[in-house]
N, C-alpha and C positions, 0 to 999 in steps of 0.2 A: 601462546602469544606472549611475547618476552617484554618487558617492563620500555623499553627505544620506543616500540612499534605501540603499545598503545599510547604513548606522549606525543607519539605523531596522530595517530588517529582523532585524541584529543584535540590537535590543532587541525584539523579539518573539521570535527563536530561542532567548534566551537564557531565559524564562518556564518553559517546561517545565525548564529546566536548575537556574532555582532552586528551583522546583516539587520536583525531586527532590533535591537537595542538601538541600532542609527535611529532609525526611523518614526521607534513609537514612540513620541510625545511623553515625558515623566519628566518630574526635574534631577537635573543631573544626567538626563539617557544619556549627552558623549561622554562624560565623564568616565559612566559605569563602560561604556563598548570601547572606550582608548583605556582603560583597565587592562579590561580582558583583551585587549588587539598585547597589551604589552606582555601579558600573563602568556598567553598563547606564541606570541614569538620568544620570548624565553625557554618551550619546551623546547624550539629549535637546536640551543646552545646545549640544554642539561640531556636532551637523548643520545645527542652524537657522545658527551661522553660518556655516558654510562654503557653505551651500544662500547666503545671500544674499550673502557676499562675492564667491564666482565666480559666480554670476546663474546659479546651478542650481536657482531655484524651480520643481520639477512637479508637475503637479495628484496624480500620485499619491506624493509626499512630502506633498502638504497633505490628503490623505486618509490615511495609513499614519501621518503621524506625533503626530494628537491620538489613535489609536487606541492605537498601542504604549505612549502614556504612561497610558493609564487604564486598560490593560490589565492593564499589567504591577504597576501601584500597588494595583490592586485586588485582583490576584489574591493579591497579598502579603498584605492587607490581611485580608483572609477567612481564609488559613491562620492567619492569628497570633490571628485573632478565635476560630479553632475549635479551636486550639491551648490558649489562655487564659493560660499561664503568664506571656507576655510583657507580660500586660496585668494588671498588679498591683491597680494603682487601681478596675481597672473590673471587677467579676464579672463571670462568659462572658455574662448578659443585656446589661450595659449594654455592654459591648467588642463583641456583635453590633449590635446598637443604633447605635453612631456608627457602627460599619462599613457598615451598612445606608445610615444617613443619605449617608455620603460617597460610597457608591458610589449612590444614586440619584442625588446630585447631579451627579452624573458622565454618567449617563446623560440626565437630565433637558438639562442645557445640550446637549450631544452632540445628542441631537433638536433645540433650541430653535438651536442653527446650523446644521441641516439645513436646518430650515424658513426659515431668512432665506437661506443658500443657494440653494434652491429660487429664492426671488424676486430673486436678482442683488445678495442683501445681505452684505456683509462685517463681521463680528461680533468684532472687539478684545478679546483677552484684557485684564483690569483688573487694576490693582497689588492689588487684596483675593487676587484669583485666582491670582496669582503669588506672593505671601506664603503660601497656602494650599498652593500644591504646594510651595515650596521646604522648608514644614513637614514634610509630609507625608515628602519624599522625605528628610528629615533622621531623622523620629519612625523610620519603617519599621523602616531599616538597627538603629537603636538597638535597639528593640524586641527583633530577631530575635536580636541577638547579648547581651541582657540575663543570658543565664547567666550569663556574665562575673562581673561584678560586681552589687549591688543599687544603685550610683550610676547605674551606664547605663539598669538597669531605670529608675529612679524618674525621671532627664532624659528617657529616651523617651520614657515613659508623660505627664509633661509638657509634651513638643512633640505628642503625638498630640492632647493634650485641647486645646491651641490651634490644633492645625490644623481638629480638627472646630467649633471657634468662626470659626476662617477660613471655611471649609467652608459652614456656614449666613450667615455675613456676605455671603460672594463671591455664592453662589448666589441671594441676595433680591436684593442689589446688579445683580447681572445681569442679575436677570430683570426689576425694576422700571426699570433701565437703557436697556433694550433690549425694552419690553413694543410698540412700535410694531409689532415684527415679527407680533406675535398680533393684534393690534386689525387692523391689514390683512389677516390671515390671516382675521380673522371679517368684515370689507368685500367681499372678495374672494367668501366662501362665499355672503355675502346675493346675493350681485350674480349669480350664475352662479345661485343658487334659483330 
């Protein structure tokens, strides 16, 4: 197992770890778990390039590694929605609401590069989509560690509300983008009827 794939694995070990770091009562726990939420989306950045500088691309780093990031985005993502404090701006309806929204989104494309997968298609992440996580993975850490102070709170709460406008941008962008993969997918279905 080549150096990519265990920085990914890292980032999925590490879920449960901030999973309970949320949770258990210490001083400082968001502190320490929006650390390690930044530590752990950091491998994101340094595996992809080490995966391509020393030509260690493997199929199961291009499968492990869009999982660990939506995983672990989410999961974070949902705590803080069912939490609510950290989400100032938005009542617990609307803070579940974008969480909802961002994490369909997530699954939504997840499927829609399965299926060009499936056909031998390779699906390019886009600069909406990359603005969108670098949001996201900026809002989170914030979010979590908003005790702090109420400036951290109100910048998070600020990058969270643009990341979910990223969020619904990247996502239409995408998928109008890249809808050949469906219209073949429904050529495909007539043809075999």
């Amino acid at each position: 197992m080549n150096l990519p794939t265990k920085l990914t694995l890292s980032r999925i070990a590490a879920i449960p770890v901030i999973v309970a770091l949320f949770y258990v009562v210490f001083p400082y726990h968001y502190l320490v778990a929006g650390l390690l939420f930044v530590a752990a989306a950091l491998t994101d950045m340094i595996d992809g390039k080490i995966a391509r500088k020393r030509c260690q691309v493997t199929d199961l780093g291009k499968l492990l590694d869009p999982i660990a990031d939506k995983v672990l985005a989410c999961t974070v993502l949902i705590m803080e929605a069912a939490n609510g404090d950290a989400m100032m701006f938005f009542n617990p309806p609307v803070g579940v609401i974008f969480t909802a929204v961002i994490v369909g989104r997530e699954v939504l494309i997840g499927a829609f590069r399965t299926i060009a997968a499936s056909k031998g298609m390779i699906l390019a992440a886009d600069k909406f989509g990359k603005v969108k996580t670098a949001l996201l993975n900026t809002a989170i850490p914030l979010m979590m560690i908003s005790e702090f102070h109420v400036v951290v709170k109100i910048v998070g709460n600020v990058v969270f509300a643009a990341a979910f406008v990223f969020t619904v941008i990247s996502g239409a962008n995408y998928l109008i983008k890249n809808r050949k993969v469906l219209s073949q997918q429904a050529q495909k279905e007539e043809k075999d009827a």
